[in-house]
Every structure is written in structure tokens, then in C-alpha cells.
C-alpha positions as CSV (number, residue, x, y, z in Angstrom):
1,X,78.4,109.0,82.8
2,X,82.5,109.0,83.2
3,X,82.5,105.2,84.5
4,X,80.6,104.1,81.3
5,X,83.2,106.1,79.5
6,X,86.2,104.3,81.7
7,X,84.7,101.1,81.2
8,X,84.9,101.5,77.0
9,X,88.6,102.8,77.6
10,X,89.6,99.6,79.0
11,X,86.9,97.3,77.1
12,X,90.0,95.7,74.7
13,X,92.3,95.1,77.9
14,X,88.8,94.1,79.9
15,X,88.0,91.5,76.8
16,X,91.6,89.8,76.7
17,X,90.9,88.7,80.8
18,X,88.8,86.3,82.4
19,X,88.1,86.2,86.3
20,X,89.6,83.4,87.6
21,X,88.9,84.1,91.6
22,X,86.5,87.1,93.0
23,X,85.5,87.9,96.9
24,X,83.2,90.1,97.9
25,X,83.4,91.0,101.3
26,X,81.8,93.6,103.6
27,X,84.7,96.0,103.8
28,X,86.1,95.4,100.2
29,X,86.0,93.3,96.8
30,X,88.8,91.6,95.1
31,X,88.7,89.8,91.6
32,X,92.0,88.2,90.7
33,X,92.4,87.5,86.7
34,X,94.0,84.9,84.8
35,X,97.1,87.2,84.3
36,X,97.5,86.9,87.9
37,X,96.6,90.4,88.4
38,X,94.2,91.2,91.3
39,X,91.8,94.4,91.4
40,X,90.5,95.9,94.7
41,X,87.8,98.3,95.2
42,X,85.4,99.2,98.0
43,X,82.2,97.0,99.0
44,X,79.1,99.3,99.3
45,X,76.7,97.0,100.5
46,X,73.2,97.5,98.1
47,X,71.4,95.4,95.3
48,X,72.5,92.1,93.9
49,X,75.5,91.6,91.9
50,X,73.8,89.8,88.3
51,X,75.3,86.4,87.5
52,X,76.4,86.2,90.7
53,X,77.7,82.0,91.4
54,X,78.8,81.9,87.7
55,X,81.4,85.0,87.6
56,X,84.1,82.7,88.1
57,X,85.6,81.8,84.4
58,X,83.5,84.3,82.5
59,X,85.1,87.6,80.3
60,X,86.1,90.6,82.5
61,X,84.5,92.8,80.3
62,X,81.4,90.9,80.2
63,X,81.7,90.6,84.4
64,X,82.0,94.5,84.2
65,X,79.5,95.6,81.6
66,X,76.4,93.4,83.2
67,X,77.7,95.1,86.8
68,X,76.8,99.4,86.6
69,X,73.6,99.6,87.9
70,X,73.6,99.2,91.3
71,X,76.1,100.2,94.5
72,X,77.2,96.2,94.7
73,X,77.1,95.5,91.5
74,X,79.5,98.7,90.8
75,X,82.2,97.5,93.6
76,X,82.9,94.2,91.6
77,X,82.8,96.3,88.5
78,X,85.3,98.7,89.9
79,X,87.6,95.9,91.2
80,X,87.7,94.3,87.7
81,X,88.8,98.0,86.3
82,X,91.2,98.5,89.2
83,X,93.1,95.2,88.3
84,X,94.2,97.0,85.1
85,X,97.0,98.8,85.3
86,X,101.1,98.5,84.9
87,X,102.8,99.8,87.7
88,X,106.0,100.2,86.0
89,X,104.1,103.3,84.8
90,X,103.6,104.5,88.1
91,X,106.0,106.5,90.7
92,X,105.8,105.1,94.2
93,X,104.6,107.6,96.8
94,X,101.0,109.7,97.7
95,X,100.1,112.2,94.9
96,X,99.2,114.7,97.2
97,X,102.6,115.5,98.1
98,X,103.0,117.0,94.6
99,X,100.8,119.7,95.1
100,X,99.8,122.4,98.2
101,X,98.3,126.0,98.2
102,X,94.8,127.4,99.9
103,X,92.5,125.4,99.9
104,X,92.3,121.3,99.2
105,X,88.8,119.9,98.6
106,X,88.4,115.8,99.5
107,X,85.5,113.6,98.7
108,X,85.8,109.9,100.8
109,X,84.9,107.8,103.4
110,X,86.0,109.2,106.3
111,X,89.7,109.9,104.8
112,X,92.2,109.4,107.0
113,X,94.9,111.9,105.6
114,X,96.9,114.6,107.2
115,X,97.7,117.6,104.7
116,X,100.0,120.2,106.4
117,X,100.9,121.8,102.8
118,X,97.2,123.4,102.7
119,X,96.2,126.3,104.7
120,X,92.3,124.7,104.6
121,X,90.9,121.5,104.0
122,X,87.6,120.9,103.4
123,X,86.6,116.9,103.2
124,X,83.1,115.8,102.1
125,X,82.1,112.8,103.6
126,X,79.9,109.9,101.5
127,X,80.0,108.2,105.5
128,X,78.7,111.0,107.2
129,X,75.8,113.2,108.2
130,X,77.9,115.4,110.6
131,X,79.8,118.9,110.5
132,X,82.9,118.9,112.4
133,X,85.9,120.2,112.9
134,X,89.4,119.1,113.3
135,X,92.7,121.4,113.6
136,X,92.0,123.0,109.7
137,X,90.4,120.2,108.2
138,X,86.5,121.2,108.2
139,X,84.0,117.9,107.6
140,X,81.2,118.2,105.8
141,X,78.2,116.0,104.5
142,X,78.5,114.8,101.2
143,X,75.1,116.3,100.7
144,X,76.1,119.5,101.4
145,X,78.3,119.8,98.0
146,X,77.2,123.1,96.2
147,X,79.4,124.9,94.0
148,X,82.8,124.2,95.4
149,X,85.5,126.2,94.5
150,X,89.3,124.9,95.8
151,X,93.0,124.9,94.7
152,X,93.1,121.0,94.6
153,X,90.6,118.4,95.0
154,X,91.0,114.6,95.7
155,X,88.3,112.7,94.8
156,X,88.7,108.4,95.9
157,X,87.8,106.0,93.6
158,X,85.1,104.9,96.1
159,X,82.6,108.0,94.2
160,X,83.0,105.8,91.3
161,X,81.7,102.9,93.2
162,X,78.7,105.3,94.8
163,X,78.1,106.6,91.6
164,X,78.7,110.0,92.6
165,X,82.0,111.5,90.5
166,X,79.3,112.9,87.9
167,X,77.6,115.6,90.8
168,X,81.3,115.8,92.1
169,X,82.6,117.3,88.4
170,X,79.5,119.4,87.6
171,X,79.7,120.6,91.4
172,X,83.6,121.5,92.1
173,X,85.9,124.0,90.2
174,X,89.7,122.6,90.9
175,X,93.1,124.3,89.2
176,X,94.5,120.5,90.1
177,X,92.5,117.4,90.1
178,X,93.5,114.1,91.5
179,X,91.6,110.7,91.2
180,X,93.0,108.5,93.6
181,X,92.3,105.5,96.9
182,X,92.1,101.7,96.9
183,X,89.1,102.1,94.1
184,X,91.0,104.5,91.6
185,X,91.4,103.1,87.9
186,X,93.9,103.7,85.4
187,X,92.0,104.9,82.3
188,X,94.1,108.2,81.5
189,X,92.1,109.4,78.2
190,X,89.0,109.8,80.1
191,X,89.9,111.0,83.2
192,X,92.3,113.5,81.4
193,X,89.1,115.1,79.5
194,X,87.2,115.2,82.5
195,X,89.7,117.4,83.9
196,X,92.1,115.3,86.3
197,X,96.2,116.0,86.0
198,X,97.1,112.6,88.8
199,X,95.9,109.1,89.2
200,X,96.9,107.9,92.2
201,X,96.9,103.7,92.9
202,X,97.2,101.5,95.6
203,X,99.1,98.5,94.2
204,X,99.9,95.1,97.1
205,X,103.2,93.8,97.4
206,X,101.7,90.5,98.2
207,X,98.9,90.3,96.0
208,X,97.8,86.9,97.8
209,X,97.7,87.9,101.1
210,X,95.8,90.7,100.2
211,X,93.2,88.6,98.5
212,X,93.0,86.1,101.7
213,X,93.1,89.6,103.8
214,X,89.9,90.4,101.6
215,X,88.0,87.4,101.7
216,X,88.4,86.3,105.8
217,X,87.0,90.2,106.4
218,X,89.9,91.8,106.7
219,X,89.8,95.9,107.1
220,X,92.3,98.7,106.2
221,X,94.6,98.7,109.4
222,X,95.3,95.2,107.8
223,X,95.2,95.6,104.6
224,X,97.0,98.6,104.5
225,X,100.5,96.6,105.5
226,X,100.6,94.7,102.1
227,X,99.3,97.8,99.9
228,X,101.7,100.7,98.6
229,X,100.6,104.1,97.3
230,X,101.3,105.0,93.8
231,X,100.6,107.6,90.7
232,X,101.4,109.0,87.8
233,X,101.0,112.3,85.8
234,X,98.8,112.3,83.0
């Protein structure tokens, strides 16, 4: 399972951290920790996050390792692991700009991304039971995934939240391979072995507002205006 392997690539950072603030609201989950970094991730809305009214104060790692099982439980997890990171190691701008050629593969929530350096797109949807259409992009079903061959695939951190980046990598043969979204981690060893050249990040320029954004229910059209799109080889 790659998140347990993420997870025990950042368990020394993870164990130097405690949570000093968390939020879990219906669009997204925010954990601020006592480095005054804050993590973000997506909020899939299914099982009960365990120790939940005594997360505040404990060990990061100890937050994260208790939280795998279930689709909540996994969005505070991933929010922990997204608030490591140094973004002096990072280049400012989208990831997918470095690359284009035939065919681009996406796996998301409804992605709202415009790629003109692709002559096809094809986007597999976690949200959505629907094929459709649109100018070259063709939308497809998550469930549908069989066997998918493509130039370059983007996968969001939100399948590490829904638990499926495992069927993803058994399912899809990439020559580029890009982890990236609001719920992306920066744990290079793994996701290098697991085949993936880019991590992308979204890091806030107002880490504060974004966690106030969070916490009164705040979605993306808001959120997005204090977040900045980042990445880095690896």
C-alpha cells in the first residue's frame, strides 16, 4: 500500500511535530502544526476519524498512523503528510506545463484543467458516473479504469485520500507520471519507485486565512486566491 510506504518516509519528520490546530470541514481538512506549518487535503466524508476531540496536542505521526483505515480518517491523515514539505525545494508554477504529447491520462474530482499541449485527454472521474465529452477532453467513470495506456498521467493527491492510487498504478502504463493537487505529499523516495518523475504542491501564501477559509466552509473558488501551484523534479 504506497500511503503506508509514504507515511514511514516521513515517520522521523511526522514524530518531531505535534498538531497544534486541525479542522475538518465538508469540502477540505486543515491541521496546522507547532512549526506553524499547515497541511491541506480533501474531506471525503465516510467513517469516524479515531481519537477524534483529543487530536489537538498529540504527535503527528501518532495522529497519522491511528488515521488509514477509513475515507475520513485518511483526509486528516493526508493533511498531516501534506504539511511536510519545504517549498524552497519547489519551483513555482503547474507541472503540467513541463510535459505534452498524445495522449494525457487524469484521475480527480472533476478537474478543472485546460491542457492544449495534448492532442487527447482522457480524465477519470472519482465524482462521477457519467461519460461525456468536452472539446478533446473525454470523461470517464473512475470505474471504468482498465488497462490504460497514455503519454502522461496526472494523478491528485485526493486518490491517496480515496484509497485508490494502488488500482491507479497496477491499472495505467505512463512514459511520465505526475503526483500532484491540494492533497499531494512530498515523500520523493517512494513515489520515485512507484514510478512518478513530478510532485506537484499547492502551498498558501496566507497560511491563516486559508485555515479560517477551511474551517467557516470555504470551497475552491475561495480558497484557490490564497493557494499557489508548485513542483519539483524528482
Amino acid at each position: 500500500m504506497i500511503l503506508k510506504e509514504i507515511v514511514e518516509e516521513l515517520a522521523f519528520q511526522l514524530k518531531q511535530r505535534k498538531v497544534i490546530n486541525v479542522c475538518v470541514s465538508p469540502t477540505y481538512t486543515a491541521i496546522i502544526l507547532d512549526d506553524q506549518s499547515i497541511g491541506v487535503s480533501h474531506t471525503i466524508i465516510d467513517g469516524e476519524i479515531e481519537g477524534v476531540g483529543e487530536i489537538v496536542g498529540k504527535n503527528a505521526y501518532e495522529v497519522v498512523i491511528n488515521n488509514l483505515d477509513s475515507n475520513l480518517q485518511r483526509s486528516l491523515s493526508l493533511a498531516a503528510l501534506n504539511a511536510i514539505g519545504d517549498i524552497s525545494q519547489f519551483t513555482q508554477g503547474d507541472p503540467i506545463s513541463l510535459y505534452s504529447g498524445n495522449k494525457l491520462c487524469v484521475f480527480g474530482y472533476s478537474p478543472q484543467l485546460t491542457f492544449h499541449n495534448f492532442s487527447t485527454v482522457v480524465t477519470y472521474d472519482f465524482g462521477s458516473n457519467e461519460y461525456k465529452k468536452i472539446g478533446n477532453n473525454e470523461i470517464r467513470p473512475f470505474s471504468s479504469l482498465s488497462n490504460e495506456v497514455c503519454s502522461t498521467a496526472i494523478i491528485f493527491g485526493s486518490a491517496l485520500v480515496n484509497n485508490t492510487i494502488d488500482k491507479i498504478l497496477s491499472q495505467v502504463s505512463a512514459n511520465h507520471m505526475i503526483l500532484t493537487g491540494i492533497s499531494s505529499v512530498d515523500s520523493p523516495i517512494t513515489l520515485k519507485t512507484h514510478g512518478f518523475e513530478v510532485i506537484g504542491k499547492v502551498f498558501p501564501i496566507d497560511k491563516y486565512r486559508v485555515f479560517r477559509i477551511i474551517c467557516e466552509g470555504g470551497t475552491n473558488r475561495i480558497l484557490n486566491k490564497y493557494m499557489l501551484k508548485y513542483f519539483k523534479k524528482i
